[in-house]
Steps between C-alpha positions, in 0.01 A plus 500: 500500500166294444208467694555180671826677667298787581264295717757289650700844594195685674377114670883528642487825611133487666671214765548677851820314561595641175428822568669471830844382367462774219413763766833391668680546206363862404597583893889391440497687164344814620759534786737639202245737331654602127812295502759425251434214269767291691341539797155397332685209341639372875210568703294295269749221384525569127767651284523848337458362173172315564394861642603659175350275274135513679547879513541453084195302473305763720433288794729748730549880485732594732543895499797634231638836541610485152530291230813310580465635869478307819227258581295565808254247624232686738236339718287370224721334296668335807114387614501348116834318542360355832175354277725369223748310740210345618337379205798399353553260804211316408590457161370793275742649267548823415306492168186389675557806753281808349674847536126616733606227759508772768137588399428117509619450800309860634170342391572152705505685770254562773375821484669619855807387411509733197597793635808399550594417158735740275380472154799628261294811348488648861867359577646660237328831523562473881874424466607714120260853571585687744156685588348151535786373725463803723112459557572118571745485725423820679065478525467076601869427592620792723163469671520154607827524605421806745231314638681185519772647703304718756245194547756295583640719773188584642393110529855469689455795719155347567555131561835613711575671824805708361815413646843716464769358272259218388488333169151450436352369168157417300544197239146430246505208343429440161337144540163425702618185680829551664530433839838579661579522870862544505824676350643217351194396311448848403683485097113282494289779480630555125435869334386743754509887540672592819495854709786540712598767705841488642721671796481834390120464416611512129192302360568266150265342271578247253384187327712179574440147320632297845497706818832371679794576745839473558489397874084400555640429869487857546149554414165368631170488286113567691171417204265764469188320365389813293139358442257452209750660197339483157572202292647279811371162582460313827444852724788702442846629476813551671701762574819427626673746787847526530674639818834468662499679794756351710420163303159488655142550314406831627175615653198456193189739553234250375202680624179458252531869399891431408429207315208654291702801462787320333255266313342816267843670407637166409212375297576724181815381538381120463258585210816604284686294630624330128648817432731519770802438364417701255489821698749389738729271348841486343583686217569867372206742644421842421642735735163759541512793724076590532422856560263747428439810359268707717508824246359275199233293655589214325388176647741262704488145386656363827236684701236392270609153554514525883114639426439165311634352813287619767170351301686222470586455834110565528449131481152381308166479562282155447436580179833562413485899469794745658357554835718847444386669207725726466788680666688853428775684677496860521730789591526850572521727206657784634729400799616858564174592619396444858316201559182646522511672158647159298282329304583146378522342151430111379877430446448109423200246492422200444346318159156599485548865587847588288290758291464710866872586522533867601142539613536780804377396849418885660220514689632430925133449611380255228804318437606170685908494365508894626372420852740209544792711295414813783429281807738243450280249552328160312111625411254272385128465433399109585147617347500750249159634403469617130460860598829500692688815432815331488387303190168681362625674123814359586650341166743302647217243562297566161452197323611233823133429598413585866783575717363353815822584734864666427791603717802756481835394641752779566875458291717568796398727743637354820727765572513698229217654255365243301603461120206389427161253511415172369131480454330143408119508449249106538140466353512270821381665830792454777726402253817643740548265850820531687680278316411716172632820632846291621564436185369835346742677797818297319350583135537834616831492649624341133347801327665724772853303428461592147366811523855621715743312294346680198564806678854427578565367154401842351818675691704223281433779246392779681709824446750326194623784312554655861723230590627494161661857548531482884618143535597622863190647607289278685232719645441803270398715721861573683646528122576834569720424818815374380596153645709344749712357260514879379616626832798208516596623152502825564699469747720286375575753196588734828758264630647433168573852446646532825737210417559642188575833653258691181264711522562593842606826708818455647487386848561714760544520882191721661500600824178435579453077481153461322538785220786294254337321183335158596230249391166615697207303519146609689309155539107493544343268653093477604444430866267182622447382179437107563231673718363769224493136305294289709265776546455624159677223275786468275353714201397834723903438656605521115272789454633696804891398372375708173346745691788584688721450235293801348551672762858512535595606160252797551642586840860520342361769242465691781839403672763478203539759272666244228290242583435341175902391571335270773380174466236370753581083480185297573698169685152344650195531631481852700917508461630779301909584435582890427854525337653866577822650382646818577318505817696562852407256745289741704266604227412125422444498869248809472339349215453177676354691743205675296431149311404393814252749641343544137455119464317514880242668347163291417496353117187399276442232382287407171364146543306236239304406728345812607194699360645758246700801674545350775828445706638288807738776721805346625732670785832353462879610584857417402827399561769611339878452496801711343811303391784716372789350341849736443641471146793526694441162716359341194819574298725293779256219473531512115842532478819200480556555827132443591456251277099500518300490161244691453214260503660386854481910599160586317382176713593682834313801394202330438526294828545814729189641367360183624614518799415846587110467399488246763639660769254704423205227421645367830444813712145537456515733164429874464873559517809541315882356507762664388889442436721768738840497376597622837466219669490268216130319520174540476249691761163596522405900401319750687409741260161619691674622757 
């Protein structure tokens, strides 16, 4: 290529209409991020050979697995495609085209439209290693698209007076001067990012090139104007609302504070906006599941980013510096401490303070993000003298200049004990109105979102090799009760030797009814115990099922001789199944008898949440039921004549001990049922008397 082409090439691609149609290109491409060559070759209207041939002369290099492997073009190339198809529209031929056009093109630019340019050396190490690809798309991408998502539903929430069953949705437009009023008109507004949350308050994000619908009769549109955004001519912007309750526009909160609200989440949004579609649009995405670990003290990227955020958020000052300086979030250290005792550890921060990650936070008195972690409250200082406490020595503000005014914003809190703080310190005095904390309170409640989902996404792996060898345990600390499903087996095995006539004694006739081989069961069940849970809560209910559990097994010790032949079922919370065999009726009713009155007697309770040693004291009582089952009743069922299988049978066991705990549940508890062959049903014992 000579000089005079060179000229001609960078005059061309200096022209802003140029640049435009180019940019519109580079948008279609990038919507198939590291496609096939045929799908490079149709998106841009050339043929596979042409693509070949340039990538011989050096012009292209799409990404090769292997020598004769599969071409891949990633964002880059497909940016460089977009530059060629243009240039070759106004006559330039491929010869005149240099193989640096990308970095041509680059250097046309102006400067804050640079940013958004993929050059290939940091395409293809972005795209081909896999450590680079990781810090990409998880520190800038997943960020953005955590914000995007919870911004959006807040500026919905914010603008709208929530209505059951609604539809309600957000759309941003790409371009400055749309101006769109109704449904029909609405395919107008061109690219946009839209927030929708539907029915079942499921929320969606995504990046559309024509917002449209299938029946715009069924929707109505209401303008936000969103105000001043940066980079938009003529006053402002528009943000579209989209409601269809009952097919009217539904009630829009447009009070000042709304409006402003709305304005600063969205305006990050805006100032990125070229990259929309590239965080949000079609294509293959990586599938990322953020979490952290809270043993190595690594740093989180995603809560790093949200740190970035909050100074963003900050705004400027008039002369263009962060009016936040800098923002951290920290969290307890030692969570199984009481609160008093915890002392809290710089988990993420923002740019200019990365290198404090881990610094300790212990002193209550002096420190601002321990008063608001303890009292659950926001704390500021709108005028900080120099010899504050709360900042004197303190290194977290080392090397920002004069911190003139800083807050702490509790991470959760508002019901249960706070996960956290987010601190943010100004060199401005007052830098934190109302309208600051608003949108430091939802900052918060992001960091709190992730926060618990990283918690629940460590019990994705929590306990493997358990499950591993256990894969029917669930809650490890009833894995030495055997199971309900053990209990149907069991007796199941039971009813398929008595079908099978093995194994068993041959049956006789007694005289007394009660003392002939049957199936026996003693159920346990805990008295009151929706009321033991709303008083004391699902976990100490669980902890009393153990304890009583416990206490069973060491009560039959004392009441067995053979007891070790005895398994003590654990069916559900506070409900245990005992299982006897050569046992008369009347001795399961005497040891039904002493579970009771031992179980009456006051249990101890260890609880988290108490100082060490201590205990919570429960007083609770039983009911219990005795079902007893003749082999020699069980045998007619099982037989041709009775022509009932024995899941059909085992099923009617399990039912009458069902039965028999509520009759019990339903006369007030503290008693026991029991089957009396004499009469043939069920009736209430009186063993004080």
């Amino acid at each position: 290529m000579n000089g005079h082409s060179y000229l001609k090439i960078l005059e061309f691609l200096q022209s802003t209409d140029v640049q435009a149609q180019i940019q519109r290109s580079i948008q279609q491409g990038r919507s198939g991020a590291a496609v096939p060559i045929s799908h490079a070759a149709i998106t841009f209207g050339f043929t596979e050979n042409q693509l070949r041939d340039w990538e011989t002369r050096g012009l292209l290099k799409p990404i090769r697995r292997e020598e004769k492997g599969r071409r891949l073009y990633p964002v880059a190339e497909l940016d460089k495609l977009a530059i060629i198809r243009e240039l070759m529209k106004v006559g330039f031929a491929p010869g005149d085209i240099p193989p640096d056009i990308d970095r041509m093109w680059y250097e046309a630019l102006p400067v804050e439209d640079r940013q958004h340019v993929i050059l290939p050396e940091a395409q293809e190490d972005v795209y081909r290693y896999i450590i680079r690809r990781i810090e990409t798309i998880y520190h800038r991408h997943l960020v953005w698209r955590c914000y995007a998502s919870r911004a959006l539903l807040f500026s919905i929430m914010s603008l709208y007076e929530d209505a059951p069953n609604a539809y309600l949705g957000l759309i941003l437009p790409f371009e400055n001067d749309i101006s769109v009023r109704d449904v029909q008109s609405l395919p107008r507004v061109g690219k946009s990012l839209v927030g929708w949350l539907g029915q079942t308050r499921t929320f969606y994000t995504f990046f559309t090139p024509e917002p449209t619908f299938e029946t715009p009769s069924s929707y109505q549109l209401q303008a936000v104007d969103m105000g001043e955004m940066p980079g938009v001519v003529e006053g402002g912007r528009d943000a579209v609302l989209i409601t269809v309750p009952g097919g009217k526009v539904g009630q829009l909160n447009l009070q000042p504070e709304n409006v402003r609200l709305v304005h600063r989440l969205l305006e990050p949004l805006f100032e990125v906006r070229r990259d929309w579609e590239h965080y949000f649009g079609y294509g293959m995405q990586d599938v990322i599941l953020p979490g952290m670990d809270t043993a190595s003290k690594l740093p989180d990227a995603l809560l790093n980013g949200i740190a970035d955020m909050v100074v963003r958020l900050g705004g400027k000052t008039a002369e263009g510096e962060d009016r936040w300086v800098l923002s951290y979030i920290a969290l307890p250290e030692d969570n199984y401490l009481p609160m008093l005792q915890r002392k809290l550890i710089v988990r993420a921060t923002s740019e200019r303070c990365r290198d404090l990650d881990g610094f300790k936070i212990a002193h209550y008195h002096h420190s601002l993000c321990l008063r608001a972690f303890l009292g659950k409250r926001v704390v500021s200082r709108a005028g900080l003298s120099q010899d504050d406490v709360s900042i004197k020595n303190n290194p977290v503000e080392q090397g920002l200049g004069v911190v003139r005014s800083n807050i702490a914003v509790p991470v959760g809190g508002e019901i249960d004990v706070p996960l956290g703080v987010l601190y943010v310190a100004s060199r401005s005095a007052s830098a934190f109105n109302d309208e600051d904390r608003r949108i430091l309170r939802l900052m918060a409640r992001i960091v709190e979102e992730i926060l618990q989902t990283y918690q629940e996404r460590q019990k994705l792996t929590m306990n493997f090799l358990s499950l591993m060898r256990e894969p029917s345990v669930v809650d490890t600390a009833f894995r030495e009760f055997p199971s309900e499903d053990d209990f149907v087996e069991e007796v199941q095995r039971i009813l398929r030797e008595i079908q099978e006539e093995s194994q068993l004694m041959p049956v006789r006739e007694y005289a007394a009814p009660g003392k002939e081989p049957a199936i026996t069961c003693i159920a346990i069940d805990i008295d009151d115990q929706d009321a033991l849970a709303a008083r004391y809560g699902d976990r100490t209910l669980r902890r009393l099922s153990l304890a009583v559990g416990l206490r069973i097994r060491q009560l039959l010790q004392a009441l067995i001789i053979n007891y070790r032949s005895y398994n003590l079922y654990y069916i559900g919370l506070g409900r245990f199944y005992l299982l006897l065999h050569d046992v008369t009726l009347e001795k399961a009713k005497e040891h039904a008898g002493q579970l009771r009155k031992m179980l009456a007697e006051d249990i101890l309770l260890g609880q988290s949440d108490l100082p060490p040693g201590s205990a919570l004291q429960l007083s609770i009582t039983a009911h219990l039921g005795i079902t007893w089952h003749p082999y020699r009743t069980l045998k007619a069922l099982l037989s041709p004549l009775g022509q009932r299988s024995i899941a059909d049978v085992s099923s009617t066991i399990f039912q009458a001990i069902d039965a028999i705990l509520q009759l019990g549940a339903n006369k007030g508890g503290n008693i026991i049922y029991a089957w009396d062959p004499e009469i043939g049903n069920v009736v209430p014992l009186h063993l004080d008397k």
